[in-house]
N, C-alpha and C positions, 0 to 999 in steps of 0.2 A: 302411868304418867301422873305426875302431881297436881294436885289443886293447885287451880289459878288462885291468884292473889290478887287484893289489890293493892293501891299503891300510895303513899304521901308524897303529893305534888308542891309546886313549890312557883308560885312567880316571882321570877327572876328578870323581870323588865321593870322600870320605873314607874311605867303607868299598872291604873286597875284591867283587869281583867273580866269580864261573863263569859262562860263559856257554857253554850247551852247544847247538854249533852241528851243521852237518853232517859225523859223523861222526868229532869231536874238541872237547874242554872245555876250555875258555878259560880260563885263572885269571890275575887281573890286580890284584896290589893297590893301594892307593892312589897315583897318579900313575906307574902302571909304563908301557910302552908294549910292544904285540906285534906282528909281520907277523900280516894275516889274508889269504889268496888271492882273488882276482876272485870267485872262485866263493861265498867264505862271504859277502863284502861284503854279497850278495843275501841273505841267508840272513836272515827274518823278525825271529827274536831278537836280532840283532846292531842289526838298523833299529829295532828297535823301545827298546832300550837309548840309543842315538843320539838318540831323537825322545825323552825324557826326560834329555836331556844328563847320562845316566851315565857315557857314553863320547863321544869325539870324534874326529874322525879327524884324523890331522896332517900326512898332507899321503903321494901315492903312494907304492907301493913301489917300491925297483929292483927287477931286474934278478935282481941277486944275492942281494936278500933273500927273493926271493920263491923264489929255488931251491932252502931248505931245506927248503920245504913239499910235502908229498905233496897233489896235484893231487886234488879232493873231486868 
């Protein structure tokens, strides 16, 4: 099976966003985009933001964007 990835998220609603995941808060304001890790992908809050199209994902991470993030 392949490595998970993570993901560049994306809010897609007019107002800001926090979305406090595993272990680090999210702040995202309107049409920002952020790296989130394989590991927060899963993380409830984040899917469940997603499944109310507050946020969307825009497509995997590299590589390298994902090496700024401390591993959750």
């Amino acid at each position: 099976m392949p490595e998970r990835r993570g993901m560049i998220i994306k809010n897609v609603s007019e107002d800001p966003i926090d979305l406090q995941l595993q272990g680090r808060t999210v702040h995202l304001d309107a049409g920002d985009e952020k790296v989130v890790s394989a590991v927060e992908v899963r993380d409830a809050v984040l899917r469940e933001a997603l499944q109310v199209r507050r946020l969307a994902i825009v497509r995997p991470s590299t590589d390298e964007e994902a090496a700024g993030l401390d591993p959750a």
